[in-house]
N, C-alpha and C positions, 0 to 999 in steps of 0.2 A: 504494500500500500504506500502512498505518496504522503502519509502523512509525515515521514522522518524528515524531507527535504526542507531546503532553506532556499531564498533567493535572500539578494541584494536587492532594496529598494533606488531604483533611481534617480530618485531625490534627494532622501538625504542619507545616502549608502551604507544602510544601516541594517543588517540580516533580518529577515523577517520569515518566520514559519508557516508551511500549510496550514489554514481552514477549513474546516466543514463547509462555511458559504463560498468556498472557491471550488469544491469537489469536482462540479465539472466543467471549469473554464483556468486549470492551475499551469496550463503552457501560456497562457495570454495576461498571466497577471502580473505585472511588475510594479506595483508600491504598494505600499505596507497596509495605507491608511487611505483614507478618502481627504482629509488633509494635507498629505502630498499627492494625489492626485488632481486635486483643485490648484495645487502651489506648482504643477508639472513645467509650466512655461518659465515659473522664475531662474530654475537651473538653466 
């Protein structure tokens, strides 16, 4: 299962772990938060 993986947030490049609410969209997800996703343009 995918739950042990980690990415790098984009943002503020900071490891961030699989979710249940990412279950089936976890190749497409890259920030941690919906706070750095709203902040994606400032980087």
């Amino acid at each position: 299962m995918k739950n042990k993986e980690t990415k790098i947030c984009k943002v503020c490049n900071k490891p961030f772990s699989w979710r249940k609410k990412w279950e089936r969209d976890w190749e497409n997800v890259i920030y941690c938060s919906e706070k750095c996703r709203r902040n994606k343009k400032a980087s």
